[in-house]
Structure formats: C-alpha cells, structure tokens
C-alpha positions in Angstrom: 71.3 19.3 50.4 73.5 18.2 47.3 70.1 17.7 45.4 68.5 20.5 46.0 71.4 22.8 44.8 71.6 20.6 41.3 68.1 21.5 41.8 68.6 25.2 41.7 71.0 24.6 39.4 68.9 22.9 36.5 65.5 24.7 37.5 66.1 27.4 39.4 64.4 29.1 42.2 61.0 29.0 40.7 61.4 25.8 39.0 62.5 24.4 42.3 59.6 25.9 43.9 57.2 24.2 42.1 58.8 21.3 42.1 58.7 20.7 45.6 54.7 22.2 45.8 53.8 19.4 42.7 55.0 16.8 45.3 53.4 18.3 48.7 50.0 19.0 46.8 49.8 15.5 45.4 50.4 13.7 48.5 47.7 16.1 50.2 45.6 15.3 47.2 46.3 11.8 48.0 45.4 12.1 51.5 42.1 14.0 50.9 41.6 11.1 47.9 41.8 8.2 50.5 39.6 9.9 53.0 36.9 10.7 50.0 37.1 6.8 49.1 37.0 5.8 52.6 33.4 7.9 53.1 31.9 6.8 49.4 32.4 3.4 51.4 30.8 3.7 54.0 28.1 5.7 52.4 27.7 3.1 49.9 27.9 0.4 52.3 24.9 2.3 54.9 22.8 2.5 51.2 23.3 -1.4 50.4 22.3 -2.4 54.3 19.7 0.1 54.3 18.8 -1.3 51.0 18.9 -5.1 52.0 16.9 -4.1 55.2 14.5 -2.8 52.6 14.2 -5.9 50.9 13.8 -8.0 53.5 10.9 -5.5 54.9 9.0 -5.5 51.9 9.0 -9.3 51.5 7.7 -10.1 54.8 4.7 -7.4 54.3 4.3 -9.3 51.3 3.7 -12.6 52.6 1.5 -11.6 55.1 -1.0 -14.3 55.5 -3.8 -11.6 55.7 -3.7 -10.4 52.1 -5.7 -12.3 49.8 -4.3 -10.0 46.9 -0.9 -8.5 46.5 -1.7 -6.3 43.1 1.7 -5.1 41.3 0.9 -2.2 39.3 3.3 -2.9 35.9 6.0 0.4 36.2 5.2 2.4 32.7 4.0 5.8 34.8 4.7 7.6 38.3 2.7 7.8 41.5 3.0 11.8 41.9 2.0 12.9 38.3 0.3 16.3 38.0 -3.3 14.8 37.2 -4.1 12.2 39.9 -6.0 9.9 37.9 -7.8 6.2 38.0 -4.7 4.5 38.5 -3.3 6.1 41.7 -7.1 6.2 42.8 -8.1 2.4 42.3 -4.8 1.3 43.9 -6.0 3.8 46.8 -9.2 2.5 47.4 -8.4 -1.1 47.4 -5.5 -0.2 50.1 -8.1 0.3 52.4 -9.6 -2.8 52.6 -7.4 -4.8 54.9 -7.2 -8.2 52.7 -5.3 -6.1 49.6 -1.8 -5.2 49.6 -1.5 -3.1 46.5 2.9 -2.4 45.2 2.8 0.2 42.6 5.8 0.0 40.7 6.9 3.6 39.6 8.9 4.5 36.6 10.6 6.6 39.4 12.1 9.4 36.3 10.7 12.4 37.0 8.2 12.9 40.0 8.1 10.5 42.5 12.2 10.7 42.5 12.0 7.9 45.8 15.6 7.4 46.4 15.2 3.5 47.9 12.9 0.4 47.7 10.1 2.1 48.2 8.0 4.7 49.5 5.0 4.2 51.8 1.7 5.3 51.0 0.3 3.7 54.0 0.1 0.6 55.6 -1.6 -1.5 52.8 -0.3 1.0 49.6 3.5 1.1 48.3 5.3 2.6 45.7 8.4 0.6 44.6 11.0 0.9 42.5 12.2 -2.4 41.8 9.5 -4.3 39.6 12.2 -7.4 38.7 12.5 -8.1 42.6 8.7 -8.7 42.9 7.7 -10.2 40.0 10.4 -12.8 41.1 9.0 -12.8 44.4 7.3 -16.7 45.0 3.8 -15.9 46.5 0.5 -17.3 45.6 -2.0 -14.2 45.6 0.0 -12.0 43.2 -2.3 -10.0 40.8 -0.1 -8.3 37.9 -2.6 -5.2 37.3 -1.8 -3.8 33.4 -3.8 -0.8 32.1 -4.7 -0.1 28.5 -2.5 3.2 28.5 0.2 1.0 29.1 2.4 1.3 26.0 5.1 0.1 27.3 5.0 -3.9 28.1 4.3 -6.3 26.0 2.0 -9.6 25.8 4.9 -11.6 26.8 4.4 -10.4 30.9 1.1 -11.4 30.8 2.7 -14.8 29.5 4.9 -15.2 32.6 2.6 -14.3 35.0 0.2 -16.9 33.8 2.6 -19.2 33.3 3.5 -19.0 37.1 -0.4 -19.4 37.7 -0.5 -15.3 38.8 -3.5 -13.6 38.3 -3.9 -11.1 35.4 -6.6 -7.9 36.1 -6.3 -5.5 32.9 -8.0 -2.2 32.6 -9.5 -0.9 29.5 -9.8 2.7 30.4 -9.6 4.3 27.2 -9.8 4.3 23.5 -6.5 2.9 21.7 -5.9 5.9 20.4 -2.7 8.2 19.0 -4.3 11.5 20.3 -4.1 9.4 24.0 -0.9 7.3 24.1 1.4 9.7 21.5 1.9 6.4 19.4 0.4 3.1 18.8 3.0 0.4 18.1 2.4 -2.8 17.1 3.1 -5.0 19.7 1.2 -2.9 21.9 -1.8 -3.4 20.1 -1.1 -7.4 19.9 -1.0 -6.9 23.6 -4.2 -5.5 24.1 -6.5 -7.7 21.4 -4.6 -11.2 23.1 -5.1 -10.2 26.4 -9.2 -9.4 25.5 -9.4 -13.0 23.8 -7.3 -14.6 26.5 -10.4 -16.3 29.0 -7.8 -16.6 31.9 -7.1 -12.8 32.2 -10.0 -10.2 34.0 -11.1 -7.2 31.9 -12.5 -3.8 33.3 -13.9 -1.5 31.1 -15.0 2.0 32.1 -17.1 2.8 29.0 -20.2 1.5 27.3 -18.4 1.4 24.0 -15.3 -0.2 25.3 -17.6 -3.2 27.0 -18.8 -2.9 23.6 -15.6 -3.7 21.9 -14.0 -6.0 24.4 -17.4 -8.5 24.3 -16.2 -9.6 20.5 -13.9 -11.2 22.1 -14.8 -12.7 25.4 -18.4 -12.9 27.5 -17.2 -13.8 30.9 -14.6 -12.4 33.5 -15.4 -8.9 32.1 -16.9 -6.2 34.2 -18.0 -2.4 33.6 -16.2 0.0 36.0 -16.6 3.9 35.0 -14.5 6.4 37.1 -15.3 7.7 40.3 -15.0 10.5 42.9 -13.5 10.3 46.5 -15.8 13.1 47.9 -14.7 14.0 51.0 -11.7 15.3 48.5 -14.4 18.0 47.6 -15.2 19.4 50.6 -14.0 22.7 51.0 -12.3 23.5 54.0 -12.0 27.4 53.9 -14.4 29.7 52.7 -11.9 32.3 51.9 -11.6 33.6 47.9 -8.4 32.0 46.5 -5.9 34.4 45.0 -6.3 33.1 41.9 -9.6 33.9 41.1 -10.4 36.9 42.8 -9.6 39.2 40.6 -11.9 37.1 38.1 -14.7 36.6 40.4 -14.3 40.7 41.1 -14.4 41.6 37.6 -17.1 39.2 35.7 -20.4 38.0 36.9 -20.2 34.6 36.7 -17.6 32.1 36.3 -17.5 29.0 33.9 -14.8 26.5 34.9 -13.2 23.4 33.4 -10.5 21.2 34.4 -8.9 18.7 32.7 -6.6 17.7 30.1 -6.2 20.7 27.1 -6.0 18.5 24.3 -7.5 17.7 20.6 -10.6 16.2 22.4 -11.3 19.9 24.4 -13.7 22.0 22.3 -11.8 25.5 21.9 -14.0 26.8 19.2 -17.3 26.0 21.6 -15.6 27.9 24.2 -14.2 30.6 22.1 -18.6 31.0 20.7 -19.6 30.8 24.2 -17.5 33.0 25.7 -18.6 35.8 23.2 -21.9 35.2 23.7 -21.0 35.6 27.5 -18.9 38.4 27.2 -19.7 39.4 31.1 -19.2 36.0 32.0 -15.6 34.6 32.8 -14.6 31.0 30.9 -11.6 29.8 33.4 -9.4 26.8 32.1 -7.2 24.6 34.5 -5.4 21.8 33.6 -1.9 20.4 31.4 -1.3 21.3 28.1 -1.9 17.6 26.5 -0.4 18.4 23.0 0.0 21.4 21.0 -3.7 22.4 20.7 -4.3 24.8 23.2 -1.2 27.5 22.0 -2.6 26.6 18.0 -6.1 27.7 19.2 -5.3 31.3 20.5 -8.4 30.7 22.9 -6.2 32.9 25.6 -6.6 36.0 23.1 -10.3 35.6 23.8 -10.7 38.4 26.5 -12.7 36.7 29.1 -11.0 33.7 28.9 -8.3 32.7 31.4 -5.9 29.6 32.0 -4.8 29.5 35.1 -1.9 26.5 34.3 -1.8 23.3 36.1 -3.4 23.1 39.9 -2.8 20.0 41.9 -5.8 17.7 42.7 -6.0 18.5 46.4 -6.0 22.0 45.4 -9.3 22.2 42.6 -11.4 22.8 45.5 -10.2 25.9 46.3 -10.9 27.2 43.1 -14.7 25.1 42.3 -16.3 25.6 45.3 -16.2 29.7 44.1 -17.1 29.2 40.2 -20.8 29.3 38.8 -20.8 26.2 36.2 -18.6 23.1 35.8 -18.3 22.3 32.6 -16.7 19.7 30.2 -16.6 20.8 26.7 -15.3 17.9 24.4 -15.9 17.6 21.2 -17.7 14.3 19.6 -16.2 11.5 18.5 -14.2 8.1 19.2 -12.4 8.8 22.1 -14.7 10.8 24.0 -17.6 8.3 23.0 -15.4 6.4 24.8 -14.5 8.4 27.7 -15.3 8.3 31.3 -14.9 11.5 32.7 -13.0 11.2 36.1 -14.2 14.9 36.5 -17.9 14.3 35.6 -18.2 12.6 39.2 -15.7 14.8 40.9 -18.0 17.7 39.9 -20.9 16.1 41.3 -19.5 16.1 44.4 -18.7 19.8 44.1 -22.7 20.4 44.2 -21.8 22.9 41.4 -23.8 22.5 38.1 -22.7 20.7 35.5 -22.9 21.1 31.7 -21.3 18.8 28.9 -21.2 18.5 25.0 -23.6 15.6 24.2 -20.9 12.5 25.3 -22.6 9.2 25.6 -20.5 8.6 29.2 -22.5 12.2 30.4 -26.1 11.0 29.1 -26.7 8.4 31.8 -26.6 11.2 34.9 -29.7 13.3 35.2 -27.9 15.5 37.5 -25.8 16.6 34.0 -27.1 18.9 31.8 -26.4 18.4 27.9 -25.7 20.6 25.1 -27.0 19.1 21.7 -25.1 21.4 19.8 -23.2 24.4 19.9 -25.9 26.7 20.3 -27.9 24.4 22.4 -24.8 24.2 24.4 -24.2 27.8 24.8 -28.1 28.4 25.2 -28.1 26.0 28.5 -25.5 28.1 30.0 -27.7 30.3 32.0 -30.2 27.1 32.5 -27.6 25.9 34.4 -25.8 28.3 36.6 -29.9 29.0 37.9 -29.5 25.4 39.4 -27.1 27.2 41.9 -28.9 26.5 45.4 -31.7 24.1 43.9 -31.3 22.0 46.9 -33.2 19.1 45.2 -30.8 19.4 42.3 -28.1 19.5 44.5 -29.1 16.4 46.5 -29.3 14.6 43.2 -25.7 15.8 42.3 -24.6 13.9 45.7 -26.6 10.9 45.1 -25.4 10.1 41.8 -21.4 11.1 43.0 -22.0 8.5 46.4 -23.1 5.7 43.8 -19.7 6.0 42.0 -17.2 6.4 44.5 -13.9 5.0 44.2 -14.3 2.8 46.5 -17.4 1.4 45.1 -15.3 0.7 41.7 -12.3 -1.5 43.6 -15.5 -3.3 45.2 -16.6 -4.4 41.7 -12.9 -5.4 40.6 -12.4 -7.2 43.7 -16.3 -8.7 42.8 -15.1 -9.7 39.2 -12.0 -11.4 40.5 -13.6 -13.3 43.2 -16.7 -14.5 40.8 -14.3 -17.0 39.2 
C-alpha cells in the first residue's frame, strides 16, 4: 500500500495507471509470446519429421532395383510453367515406362511453389526440390539430364557426375542464341562446346542443323530427336463454342490461329499483309509475350487481329478444334533454321490444316503446306483452309503426328543410351 501511494505521489493517478497496465500487458504479452514459441515448435518440428519422412521415401523409390535409369533433370526451370514444353514432356513419356524413374529438380520460385521434398507426378515422375540431396545420393543408374537452354550450370557438373561414373544425356534443343536464352555468358558457352567434344557424354539434337553443328565435334553417341505430340492431348472433348472465340467465329468467316511464343522469330509484318488481304478473315494470336516485340509491332491495331493472352496447354483444344488454319508464321533465319516446332506436331494431331513460312524443320512433312514468300504465303491461305474435311489429308495429318509422338522420342533417347 506504502508503494502505491509514493506512487500516486510521484506519478499520479494516470501515471500510476499506466504503470501498473505496462506491467500486466507485458506479462500477458509474455504469456501469449511463450505459447507462440511453443507452437512454431511443434510446427517446425512436424515440418522437419515430415521432412525426414520425405527423405527417407524418396531414397528408397530411388533404389528400387526395377529402374534401370533414375534421370535428374538439373533445377534451372519449373515443372508448371505457362508453355508445357519438351522438357516436362520427355520426362513424361519416359515415366511411363516402368524401368525409368525420372526426379525433376524444380527451381521451385515462382510456379510450382511445392512446399516439401517433392511433388508427385505419378508413380515413376517427381518433382523435387532439393537437387544437392540427390546428386549426393550413391546409386549406380543415375542419368544427370542437362538441356541446352540451361544457362545456368556450368561444365564443372558434368565433371562430377562423370567423375562418379554417372551418366550424362544432354539435349541440344535450340540454337545458342541471345533472342532464346536473354544472354549468353561465357561459361555457358564453354559448357555446351566441351560437353559436344566430350565422347563419354550422349547428345540429342532436335534439328537438322543442330546434328549439323554438334557432328564437328563428335560422330558417335549422338542421336536426332525433333519434338513431338501427345495426341490424345488433342482430342476435343466438348463440342461446344468456347467463350473466347465466339464472338470471333460470329463475326468473321474464317479463322487463322497461331500459338506459340510472340517473339523476334514471329513474323508480325506477314501477319499484319495477310490479315489485310483477309480483311473478312480473323488472324487469332495465343501465346506469352517472349520479349518486347509484340507491343513494338502494334499488330493488335490491325482490326481483324486478336490476342487472346496466354491459354494453358490442356486448354488449346478448346480453342483449335473451332479455327479454320493453323499456322506458324516465323520469319527465316538461324534460330528458326534451327527450330523444331513443338506445335508443328501438335497441329497435326488437331486434323486442322497447317501453313508455315518456308522453315527447313516444316519442309520434311507433306501434311504442311509452305509459303515461299510473303505473297506465296498469303496466296496459300485459302489453299489451305479448302483442306478442311479432305479426309485423305486429314489421315495424312495423323500419320505423320503418330510417327512423332513423345513417346516415340524417349524411345530413341532410351535407344541412344542403351547403344553404348
């Protein structure tokens, strides 16, 4: 009692007041401070069992005595990007045979967002997050599987893993080329010209001209893989209109459709001529904005042209299997000379007509009608969209999208490594 009236005293009611609330809130602060420490424990703790349990999983699918490969995809991309390309489709269609165990290590920044070990794809495909834990994992059948696009390792992986008698399998997919990969730095390209002169690694191509490059430096354990199709992915399974494109399919005649990458390869001006020498024709666009080319080009002020943004694989379907013409407009030179277009085969399987600028990847299907030129090009328009219900046409469009099926391609890679 003596203290609290020297209390009042010196501070006074109010001063006394808060006095006496400082102390009561910090020991309920305290109390609620404990508690909060005591459940980031055991949360942390469940997440570090949960974790371990992980560990411990994955290694034993790992050593599974009925894989004969355990590919490790090298983590420089995500599984769940917008534009499900060769990567996530290779490591796909090996995961169904049941002697490959494919571990696709995911950068894990931005889409795939997996909050453990790993995710499961299915019982032969994972997507994990620790790359360090399995490339220190001691098992004779690992494959280290590196892709050209890969700017981000360097030659000294490719090192280790032979030094530890691993396999290497590297994919040269594309032309090393700024436009492609943002930059080229120099240890990237060291990487890429060792690897081709290094005997003990594997090298698939997907390109005439890239098989032409990597044969100056090697003859054997090199093998030509172009992209492929999965075609039941192209099967539509509604006949409805989607909302997207009604309107457009109400309003124009016919409708011209690419998907793709919009980038300094995609042919605005082509497209821009074309679509006003079609002016009753629609020219739809899908895809990502690679770089900065499509806003430069203005081709959206172009009346009957329309972008309809970025539509997920599973998805294109909906919007192909109502369009007129598939096209692929690139313009000519080094990179698309050296392109295989994953969406040359998937339009195949679409039984839609195709027409494409004169790329040497597009010459070798007959089912693929070329423009020389720009007028030739924009003349073979019409030639095309009268293919529409050619059933012998169509049945070639399905013959030559069966012979290059995904699967088909991890057949050939699984060929080249087994052809020792």
């Amino acid at each position: 009692m003596k203290k609290l009236i020297n209390g009042l005293k010196k501070y006074g009611i109010i001063g006394c007041f808060l006095k006496i609330m400082k102390k009561v809130l910090y020991r309920v602060f305290r109390f609620f401070d404990r508690l909060d420490n005591r459940y980031t424990t055991h949360i942390e703790e469940k997440i570090k069992r949960k974790q371990r349990k992980d560990y411990i999983e994955l290694e034993k699918v790992c050593r599974n005595k009925k894989y004969k490969y355990v590919f490790i995809f090298y983590p420089y991309t995500e599984w769940n990007l917008p534009v499900f390309q060769r990567p996530q489709q290779i490591a796909l269609s090996l995961s169904k045979r049941g002697d490959v165990l494919y571990l696709y290590c995911t950068t894990n920044y931005v889409y795939d967002k997996i909050p453990t070990l790993y995710s499961k794809i299915n019982d032969n495909l994972y997507v994990v997050t620790d790359y360090d834990f399995l490339k220190e994992l001691d098992i004779n059948n690992k494959i280290l599987h590196l892709y050209s696009t890969d700017t981000i390792s360097d030659y000294s992986i490719v090192e280790e893993a032979l030094e530890n008698n691993e396999t290497v399998l590297y994919e040269y997919i594309d032309e090393i080329h700024e436009d492609i990969t943002n930059s080229v730095p120099d240890y990237y390209l060291e990487k890429h010209k060792r690897v081709l002169k290094n005997k003990d690694c594997y090298v698939v191509v997907t390109a005439d001209k890239l098989r032409d490059d990597a044969l100056k430096y090697r003859k054997s354990r090199l093998v030509l893989s172009t992209n492929g199709v999965n075609v039941d992915d192209f099967i539509p399974s509604s006949s409805e209109l989607d909302e997207r494109i009604k309107d457009i399919k109400e309003n124009y005649k016919k409708i011209v459709c690419y998907y793709g990458s919009l980038a300094t390869w995609f042919d605005y001006d082509l497209i821009k001529e074309a679509a006003n020498a079609h002016k009753d024709y629609a020219f739809v666009l899908i895809g990502i904005k690679y770089d900065d080319t499509f806003d430069k080009s203005k081709i959206e002020k172009v009346k009957n042209v329309f972008y309809l943004g970025k539509i997920p694989y599973n998805e294109l379907i909906n919007i192909t299997k109502d369009v007129d013409l598939l096209t692929i407009p690139f313009v000519i030179n080094e990179i698309t000379e050296s392109t295989s277009p994953v969406k040359l085969f998937e339009y195949m399987a679409t039984k839609k007509p195709i027409l494409t600028t004169d790329m040497k990847e597009c010459r070798k299907y007959k089912s693929v009608l070329i423009g020389k030129d720009h007028a030739d090009y924009i003349k073979k328009i019409d030639e095309a969209i009268k293919l529409n219900g050619d059933n012998e046409y169509h049945e070639l469009e399905m013959k030559e999208a069966k012979e290059n099926t995904w699967d088909s391609k991890a057949n050939t890679i699984i060929d080249l490594l087994e052809n020792k």
